[in-house]
TORDREN-44852 format. One line per field, with one value per atom (N, C-alpha, C, O, CB): residue number from 1; residue in one letter; chain; atom name; z, x, y. Coordinates in steps of 0.2 Angstrom, whole numbers, always signed. Atoms other than C-alpha are relative to their C-alpha. Glycine has a CB too. Example, Ala and Ser with C-alpha at 12.3 -4.5 7.8 and 13.67 -1.06 7.14 Angstrom:
BEGIN
nr = 1/1/1/1/1/2/2/2/2/2 .
rest = A/A/A/A/A/S/S/S/S/S .
kette = A/A/A/A/A/A/A/A/A/A .
atom = N/CA/C/O/CB/N/CA/C/O/CB .
z = +0/+39/+0/+3/+6/-1/+36/+3/+4/-7 .
x = +4/+62/+4/+9/-5/-4/+68/-4/-1/+2 .
y = -6/-22/+6/+5/+0/-6/-5/+5/+11/+2 .
This chain:
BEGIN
nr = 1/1/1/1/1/2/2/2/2/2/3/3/3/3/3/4/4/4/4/4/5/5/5/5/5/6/6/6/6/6/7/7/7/7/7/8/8/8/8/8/9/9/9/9/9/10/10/10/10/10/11/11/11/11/11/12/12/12/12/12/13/13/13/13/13/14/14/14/14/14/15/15/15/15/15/16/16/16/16/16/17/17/17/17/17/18/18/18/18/18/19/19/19/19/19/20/20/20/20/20/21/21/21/21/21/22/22/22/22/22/23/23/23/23/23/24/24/24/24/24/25/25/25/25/25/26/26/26/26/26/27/27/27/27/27/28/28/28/28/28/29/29/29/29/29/30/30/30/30/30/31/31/31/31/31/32/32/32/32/32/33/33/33/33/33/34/34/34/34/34/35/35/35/35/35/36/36/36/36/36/37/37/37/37/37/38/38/38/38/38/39/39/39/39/39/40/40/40/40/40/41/41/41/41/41/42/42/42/42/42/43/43/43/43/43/44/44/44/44/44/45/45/45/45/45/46/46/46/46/46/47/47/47/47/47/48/48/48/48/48/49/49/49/49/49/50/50/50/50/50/51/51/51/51/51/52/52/52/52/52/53/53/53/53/53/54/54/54/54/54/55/55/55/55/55/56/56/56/56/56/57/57/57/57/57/58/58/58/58/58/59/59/59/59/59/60/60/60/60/60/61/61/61/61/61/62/62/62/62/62/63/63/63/63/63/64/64/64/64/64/65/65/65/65/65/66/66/66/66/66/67/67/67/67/67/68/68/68/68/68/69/69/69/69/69/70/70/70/70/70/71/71/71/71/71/72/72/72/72/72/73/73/73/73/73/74/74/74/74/74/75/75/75/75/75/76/76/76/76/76/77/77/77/77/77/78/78/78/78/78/79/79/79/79/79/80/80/80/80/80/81/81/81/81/81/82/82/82/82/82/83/83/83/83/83/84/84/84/84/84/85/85/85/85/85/86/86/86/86/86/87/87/87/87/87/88/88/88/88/88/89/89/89/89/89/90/90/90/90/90/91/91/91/91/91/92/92/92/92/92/93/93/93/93/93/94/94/94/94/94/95/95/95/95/95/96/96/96/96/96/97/97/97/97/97/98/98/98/98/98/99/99/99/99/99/100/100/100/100/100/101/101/101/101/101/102/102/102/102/102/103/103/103/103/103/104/104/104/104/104/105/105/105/105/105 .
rest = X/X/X/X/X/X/X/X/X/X/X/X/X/X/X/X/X/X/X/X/X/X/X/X/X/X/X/X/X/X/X/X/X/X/X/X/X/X/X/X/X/X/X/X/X/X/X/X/X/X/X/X/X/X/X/X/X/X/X/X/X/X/X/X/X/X/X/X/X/X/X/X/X/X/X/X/X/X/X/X/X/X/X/X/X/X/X/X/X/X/X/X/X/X/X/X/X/X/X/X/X/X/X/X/X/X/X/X/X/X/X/X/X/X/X/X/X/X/X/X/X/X/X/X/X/X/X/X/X/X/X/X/X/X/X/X/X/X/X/X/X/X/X/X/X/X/X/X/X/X/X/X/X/X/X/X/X/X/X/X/X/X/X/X/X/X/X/X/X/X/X/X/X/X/X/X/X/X/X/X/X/X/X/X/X/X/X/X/X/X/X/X/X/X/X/X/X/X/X/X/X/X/X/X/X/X/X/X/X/X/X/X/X/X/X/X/X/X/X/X/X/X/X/X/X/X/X/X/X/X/X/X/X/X/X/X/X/X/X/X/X/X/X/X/X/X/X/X/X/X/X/X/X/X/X/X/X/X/X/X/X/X/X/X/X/X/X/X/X/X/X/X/X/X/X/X/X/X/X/X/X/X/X/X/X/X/X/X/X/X/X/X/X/X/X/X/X/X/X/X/X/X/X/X/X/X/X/X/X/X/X/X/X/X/X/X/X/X/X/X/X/X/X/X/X/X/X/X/X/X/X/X/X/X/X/X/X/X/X/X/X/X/X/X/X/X/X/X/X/X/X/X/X/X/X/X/X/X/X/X/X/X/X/X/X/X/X/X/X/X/X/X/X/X/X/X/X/X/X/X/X/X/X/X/X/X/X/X/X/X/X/X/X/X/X/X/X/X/X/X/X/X/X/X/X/X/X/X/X/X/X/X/X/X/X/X/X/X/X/X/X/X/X/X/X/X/X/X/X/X/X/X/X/X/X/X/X/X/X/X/X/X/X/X/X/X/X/X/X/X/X/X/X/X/X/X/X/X/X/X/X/X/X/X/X/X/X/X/X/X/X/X/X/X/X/X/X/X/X/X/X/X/X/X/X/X/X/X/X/X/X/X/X/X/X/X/X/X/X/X/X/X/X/X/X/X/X/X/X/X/X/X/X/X/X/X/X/X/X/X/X/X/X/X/X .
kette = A/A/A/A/A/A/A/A/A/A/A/A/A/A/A/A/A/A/A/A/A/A/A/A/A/A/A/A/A/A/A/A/A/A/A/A/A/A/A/A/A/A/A/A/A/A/A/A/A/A/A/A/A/A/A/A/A/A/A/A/A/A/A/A/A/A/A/A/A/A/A/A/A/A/A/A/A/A/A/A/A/A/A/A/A/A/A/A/A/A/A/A/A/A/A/A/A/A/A/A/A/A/A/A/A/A/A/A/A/A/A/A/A/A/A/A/A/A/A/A/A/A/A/A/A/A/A/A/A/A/A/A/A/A/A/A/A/A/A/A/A/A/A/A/A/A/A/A/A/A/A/A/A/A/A/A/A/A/A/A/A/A/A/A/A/A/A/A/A/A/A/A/A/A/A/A/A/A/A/A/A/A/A/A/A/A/A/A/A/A/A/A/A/A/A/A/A/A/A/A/A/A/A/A/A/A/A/A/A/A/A/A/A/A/A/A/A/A/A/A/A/A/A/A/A/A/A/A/A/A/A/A/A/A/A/A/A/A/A/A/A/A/A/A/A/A/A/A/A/A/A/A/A/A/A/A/A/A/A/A/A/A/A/A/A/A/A/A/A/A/A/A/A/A/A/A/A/A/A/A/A/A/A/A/A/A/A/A/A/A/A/A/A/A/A/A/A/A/A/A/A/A/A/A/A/A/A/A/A/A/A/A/A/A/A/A/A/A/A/A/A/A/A/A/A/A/A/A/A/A/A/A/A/A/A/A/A/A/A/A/A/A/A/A/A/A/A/A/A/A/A/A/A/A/A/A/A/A/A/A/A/A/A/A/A/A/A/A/A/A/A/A/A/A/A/A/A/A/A/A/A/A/A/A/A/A/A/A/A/A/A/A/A/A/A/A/A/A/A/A/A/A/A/A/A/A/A/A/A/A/A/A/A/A/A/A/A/A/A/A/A/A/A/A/A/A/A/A/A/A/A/A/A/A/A/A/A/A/A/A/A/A/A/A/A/A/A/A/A/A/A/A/A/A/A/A/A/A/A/A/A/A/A/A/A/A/A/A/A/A/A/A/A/A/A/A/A/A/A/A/A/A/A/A/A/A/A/A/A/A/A/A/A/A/A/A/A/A/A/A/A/A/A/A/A/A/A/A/A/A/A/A/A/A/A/A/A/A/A/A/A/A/A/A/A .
atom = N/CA/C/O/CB/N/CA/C/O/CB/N/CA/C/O/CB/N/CA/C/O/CB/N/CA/C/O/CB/N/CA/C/O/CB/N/CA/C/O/CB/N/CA/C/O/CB/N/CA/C/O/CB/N/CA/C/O/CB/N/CA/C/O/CB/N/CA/C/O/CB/N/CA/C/O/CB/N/CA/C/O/CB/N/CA/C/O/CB/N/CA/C/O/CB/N/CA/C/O/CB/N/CA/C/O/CB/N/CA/C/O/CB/N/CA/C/O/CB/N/CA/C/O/CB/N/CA/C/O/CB/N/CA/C/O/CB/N/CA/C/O/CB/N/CA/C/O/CB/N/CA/C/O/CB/N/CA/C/O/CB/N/CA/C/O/CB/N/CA/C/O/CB/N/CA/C/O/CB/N/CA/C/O/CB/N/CA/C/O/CB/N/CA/C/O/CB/N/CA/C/O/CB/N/CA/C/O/CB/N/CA/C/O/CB/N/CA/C/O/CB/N/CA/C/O/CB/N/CA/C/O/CB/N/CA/C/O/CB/N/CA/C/O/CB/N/CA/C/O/CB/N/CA/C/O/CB/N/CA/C/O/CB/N/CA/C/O/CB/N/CA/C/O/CB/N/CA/C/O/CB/N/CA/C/O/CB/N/CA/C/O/CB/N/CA/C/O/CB/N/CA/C/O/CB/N/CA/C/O/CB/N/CA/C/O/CB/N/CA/C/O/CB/N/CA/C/O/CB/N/CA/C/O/CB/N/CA/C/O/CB/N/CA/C/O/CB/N/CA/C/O/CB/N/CA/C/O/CB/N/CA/C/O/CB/N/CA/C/O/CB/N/CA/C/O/CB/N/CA/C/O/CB/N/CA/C/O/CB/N/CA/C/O/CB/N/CA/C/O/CB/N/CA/C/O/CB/N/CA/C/O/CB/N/CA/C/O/CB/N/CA/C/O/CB/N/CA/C/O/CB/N/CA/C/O/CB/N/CA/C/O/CB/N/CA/C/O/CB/N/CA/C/O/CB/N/CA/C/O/CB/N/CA/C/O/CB/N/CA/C/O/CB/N/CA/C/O/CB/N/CA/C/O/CB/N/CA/C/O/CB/N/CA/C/O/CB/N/CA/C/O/CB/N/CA/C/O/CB/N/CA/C/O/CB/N/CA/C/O/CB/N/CA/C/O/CB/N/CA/C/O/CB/N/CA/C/O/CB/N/CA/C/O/CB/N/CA/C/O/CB/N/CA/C/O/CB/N/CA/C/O/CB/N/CA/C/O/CB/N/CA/C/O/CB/N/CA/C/O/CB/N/CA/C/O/CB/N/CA/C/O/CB/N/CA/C/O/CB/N/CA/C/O/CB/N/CA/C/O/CB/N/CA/C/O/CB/N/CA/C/O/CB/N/CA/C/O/CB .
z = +5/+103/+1/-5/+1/-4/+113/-5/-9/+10/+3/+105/-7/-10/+1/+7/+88/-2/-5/-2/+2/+86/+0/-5/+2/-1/+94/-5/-6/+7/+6/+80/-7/-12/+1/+7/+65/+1/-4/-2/-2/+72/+0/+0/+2/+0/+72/-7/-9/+8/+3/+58/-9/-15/+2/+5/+48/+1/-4/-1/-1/+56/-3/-6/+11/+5/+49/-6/-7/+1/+5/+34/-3/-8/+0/+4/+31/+4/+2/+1/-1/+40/-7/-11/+8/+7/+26/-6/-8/-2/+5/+13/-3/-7/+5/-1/+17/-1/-5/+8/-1/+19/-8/-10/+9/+7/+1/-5/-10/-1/+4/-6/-1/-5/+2/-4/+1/-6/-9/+14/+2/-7/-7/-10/+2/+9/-25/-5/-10/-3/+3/-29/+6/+12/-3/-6/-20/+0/+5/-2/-1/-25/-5/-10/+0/+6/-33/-2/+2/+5/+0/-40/-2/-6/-7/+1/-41/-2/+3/+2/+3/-53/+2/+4/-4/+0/-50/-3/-2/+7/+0/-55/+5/+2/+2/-4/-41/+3/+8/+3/+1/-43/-1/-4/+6/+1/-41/+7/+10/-3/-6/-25/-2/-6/+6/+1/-24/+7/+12/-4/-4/-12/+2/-4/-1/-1/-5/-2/-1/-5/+1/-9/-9/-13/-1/+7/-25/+2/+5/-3/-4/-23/+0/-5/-4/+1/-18/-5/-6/+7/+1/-26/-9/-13/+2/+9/-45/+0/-5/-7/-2/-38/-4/-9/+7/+4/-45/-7/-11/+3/+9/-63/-2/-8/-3/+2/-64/+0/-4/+1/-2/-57/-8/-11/+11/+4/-70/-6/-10/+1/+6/-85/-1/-7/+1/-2/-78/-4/-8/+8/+2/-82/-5/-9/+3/+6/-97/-6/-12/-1/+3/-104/+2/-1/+2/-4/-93/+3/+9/+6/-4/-91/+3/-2/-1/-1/-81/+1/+6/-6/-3/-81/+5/+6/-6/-7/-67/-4/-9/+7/+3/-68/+6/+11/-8/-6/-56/-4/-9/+4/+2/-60/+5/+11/-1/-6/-49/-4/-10/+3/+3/-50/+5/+11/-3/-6/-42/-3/-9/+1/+2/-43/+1/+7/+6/-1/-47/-1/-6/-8/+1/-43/+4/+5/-11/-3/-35/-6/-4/+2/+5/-53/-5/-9/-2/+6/-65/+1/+5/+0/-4/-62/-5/-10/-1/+5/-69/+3/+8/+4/-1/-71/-3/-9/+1/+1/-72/+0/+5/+4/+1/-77/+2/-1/-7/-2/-71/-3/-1/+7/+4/-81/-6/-10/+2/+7/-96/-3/-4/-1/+0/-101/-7/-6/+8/+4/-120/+0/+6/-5/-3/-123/-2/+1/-3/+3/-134/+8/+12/-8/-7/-118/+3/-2/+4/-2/-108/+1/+5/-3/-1/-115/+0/+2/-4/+1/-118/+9/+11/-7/-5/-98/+4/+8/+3/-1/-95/-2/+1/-5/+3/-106/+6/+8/-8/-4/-95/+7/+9/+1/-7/-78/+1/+6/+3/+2/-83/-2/+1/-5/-1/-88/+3/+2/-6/-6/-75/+7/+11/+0/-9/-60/+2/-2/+0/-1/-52/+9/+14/+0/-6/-38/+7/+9/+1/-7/-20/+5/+11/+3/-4/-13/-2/+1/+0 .
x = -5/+69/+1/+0/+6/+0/+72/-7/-5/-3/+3/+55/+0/-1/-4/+0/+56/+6/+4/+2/-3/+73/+0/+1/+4/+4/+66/-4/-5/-4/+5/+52/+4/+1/-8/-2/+63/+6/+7/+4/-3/+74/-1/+4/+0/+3/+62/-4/-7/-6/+1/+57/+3/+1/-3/-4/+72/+1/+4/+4/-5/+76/-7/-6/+3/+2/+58/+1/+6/-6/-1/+59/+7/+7/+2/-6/+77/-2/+1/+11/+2/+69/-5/-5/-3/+4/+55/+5/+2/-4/-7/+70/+0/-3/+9/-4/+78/-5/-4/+3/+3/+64/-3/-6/-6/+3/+57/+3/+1/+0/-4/+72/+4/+8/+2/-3/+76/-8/-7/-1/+5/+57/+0/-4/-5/+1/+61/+3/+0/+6/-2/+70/+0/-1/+7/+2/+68/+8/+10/-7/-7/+86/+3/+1/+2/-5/+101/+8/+10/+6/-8/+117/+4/+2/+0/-5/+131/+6/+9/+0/-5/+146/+6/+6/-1/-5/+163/+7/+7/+1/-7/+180/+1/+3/+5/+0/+180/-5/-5/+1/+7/+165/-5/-5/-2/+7/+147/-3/-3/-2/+3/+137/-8/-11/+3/+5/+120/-5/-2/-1/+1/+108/-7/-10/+3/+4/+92/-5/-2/+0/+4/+77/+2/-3/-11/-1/+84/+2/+7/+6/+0/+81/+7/+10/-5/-7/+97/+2/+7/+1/-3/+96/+2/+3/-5/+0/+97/+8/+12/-9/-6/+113/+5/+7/+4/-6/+127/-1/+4/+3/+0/+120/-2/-2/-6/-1/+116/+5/+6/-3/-6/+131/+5/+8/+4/-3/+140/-3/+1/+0/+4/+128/+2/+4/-7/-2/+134/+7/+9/+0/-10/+154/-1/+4/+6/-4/+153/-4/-3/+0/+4/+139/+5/+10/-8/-5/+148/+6/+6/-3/-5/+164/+6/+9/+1/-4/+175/-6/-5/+5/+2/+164/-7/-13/+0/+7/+154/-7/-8/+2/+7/+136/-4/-2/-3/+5/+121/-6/-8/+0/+3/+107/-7/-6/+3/+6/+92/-6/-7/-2/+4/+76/-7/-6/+2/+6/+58/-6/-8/-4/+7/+43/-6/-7/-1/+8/+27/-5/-6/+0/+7/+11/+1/-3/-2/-1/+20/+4/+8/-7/-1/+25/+3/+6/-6/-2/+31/+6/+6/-4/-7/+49/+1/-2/+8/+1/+54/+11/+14/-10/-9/+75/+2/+2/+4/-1/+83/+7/+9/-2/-7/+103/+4/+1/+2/-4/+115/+8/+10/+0/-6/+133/+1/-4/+3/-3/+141/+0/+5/+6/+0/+132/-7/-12/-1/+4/+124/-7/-9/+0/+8/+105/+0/-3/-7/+1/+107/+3/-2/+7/-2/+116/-5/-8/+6/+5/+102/-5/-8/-2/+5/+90/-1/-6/-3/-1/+98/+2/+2/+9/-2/+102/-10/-13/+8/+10/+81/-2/-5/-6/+3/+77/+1/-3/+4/-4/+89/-6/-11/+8/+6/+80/-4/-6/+0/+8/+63/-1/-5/-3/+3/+62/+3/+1/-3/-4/+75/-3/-5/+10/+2/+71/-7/-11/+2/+7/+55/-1/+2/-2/+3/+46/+2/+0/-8/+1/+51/-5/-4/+4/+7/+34/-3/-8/-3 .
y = +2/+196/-7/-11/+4/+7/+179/-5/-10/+1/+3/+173/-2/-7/+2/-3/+179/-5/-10/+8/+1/+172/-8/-11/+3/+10/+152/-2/-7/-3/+2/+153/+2/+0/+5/-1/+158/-8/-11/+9/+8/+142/-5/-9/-2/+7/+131/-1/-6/+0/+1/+136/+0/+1/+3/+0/+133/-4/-7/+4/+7/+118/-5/-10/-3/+5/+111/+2/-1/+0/-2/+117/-6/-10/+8/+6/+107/-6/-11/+1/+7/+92/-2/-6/-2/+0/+94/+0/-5/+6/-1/+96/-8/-12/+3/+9/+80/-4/-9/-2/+7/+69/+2/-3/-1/+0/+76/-2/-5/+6/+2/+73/-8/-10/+5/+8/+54/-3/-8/-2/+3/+53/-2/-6/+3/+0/+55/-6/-7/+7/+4/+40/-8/-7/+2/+4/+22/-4/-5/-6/+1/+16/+3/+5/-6/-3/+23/-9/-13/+10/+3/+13/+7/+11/-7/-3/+23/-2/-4/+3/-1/+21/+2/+8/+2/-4/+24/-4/-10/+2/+3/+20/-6/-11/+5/+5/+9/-6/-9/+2/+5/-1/+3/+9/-5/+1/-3/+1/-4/-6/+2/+2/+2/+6/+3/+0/-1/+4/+1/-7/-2/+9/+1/+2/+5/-2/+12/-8/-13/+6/+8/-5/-4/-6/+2/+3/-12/-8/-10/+4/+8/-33/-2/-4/-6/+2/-39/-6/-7/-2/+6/-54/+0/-5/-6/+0/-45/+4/+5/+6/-5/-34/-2/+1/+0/+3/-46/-1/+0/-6/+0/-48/+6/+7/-6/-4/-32/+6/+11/+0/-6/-23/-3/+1/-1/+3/-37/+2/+2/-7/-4/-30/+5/+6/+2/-7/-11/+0/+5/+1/+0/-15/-2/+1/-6/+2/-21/+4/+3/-9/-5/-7/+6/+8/+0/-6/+8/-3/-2/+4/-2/+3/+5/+9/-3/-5/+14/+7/+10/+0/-5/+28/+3/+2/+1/-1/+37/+3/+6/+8/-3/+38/-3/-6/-3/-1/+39/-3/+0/+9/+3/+27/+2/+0/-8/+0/+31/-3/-2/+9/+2/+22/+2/+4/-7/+1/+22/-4/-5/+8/+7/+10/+4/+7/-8/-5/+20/-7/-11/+9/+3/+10/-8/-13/+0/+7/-4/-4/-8/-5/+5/-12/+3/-1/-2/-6/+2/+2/+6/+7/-2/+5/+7/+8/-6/-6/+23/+2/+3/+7/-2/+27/+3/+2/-4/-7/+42/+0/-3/+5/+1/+44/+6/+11/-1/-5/+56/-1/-6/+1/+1/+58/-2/+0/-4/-1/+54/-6/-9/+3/+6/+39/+3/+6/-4/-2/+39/+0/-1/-2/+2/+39/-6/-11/+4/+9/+22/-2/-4/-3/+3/+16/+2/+2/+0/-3/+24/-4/-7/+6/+5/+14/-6/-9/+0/+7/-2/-3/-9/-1/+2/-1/+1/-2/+5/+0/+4/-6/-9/+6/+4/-8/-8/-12/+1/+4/-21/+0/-4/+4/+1/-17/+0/-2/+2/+1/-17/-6/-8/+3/+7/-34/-7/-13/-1/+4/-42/+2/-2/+1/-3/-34/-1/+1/+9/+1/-37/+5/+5/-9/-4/-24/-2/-7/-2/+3/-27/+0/-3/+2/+0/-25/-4/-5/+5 .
């Protein structure tokens, strides 16, 4: 019984280490929105933060939203919206980071 129960253990504890590390893989940075500012997370070049986070307020202000982005190919940025943020704003804020922002690799 002893056995059985250390292999279903170990195979629960890989499994959510697989999880996690699958899930850390899907985006390279997030910004996230709040009422209380702007944080920014994950490889996003520090040095476009403040003109973009200043871009962010005055397109979404006040409201939350989750910005995730990923760099496919090294060069291609690809970004995905979460909350209650139009698609015209959607695009006008894609549009924005695509040609300010440049790769960090």
């Amino acid at each position: 019984m002893l056995p059985l129960l250390a292999t279903i253990t170990a195979a629960v504890l890989m499994l959510g280490i697989v999880l996690v590390l699958w899930l850390r893989g899907l985006h390279d940075f997030r910004i996230v929105l709040t009422a209380g500012g702007i944080k920014f997370t994950g490889r996003f070049p520090a040095r476009y933060r403040t003109d973009v986070a200043d871009f962010l307020q005055e397109n979404i202000p006040g409201r939350p939203a989750l910005i995730l982005g990923r760099w496919q190919a090294g060069r291609f940025l690809r970004i995905q919206f979460r909350g209650a943020v139009a698609p015209a704003i959607q695009q006008r804020i894609r549009n924005y980071l695509i040609l300010t922002i440049k790769s960090p690799r």
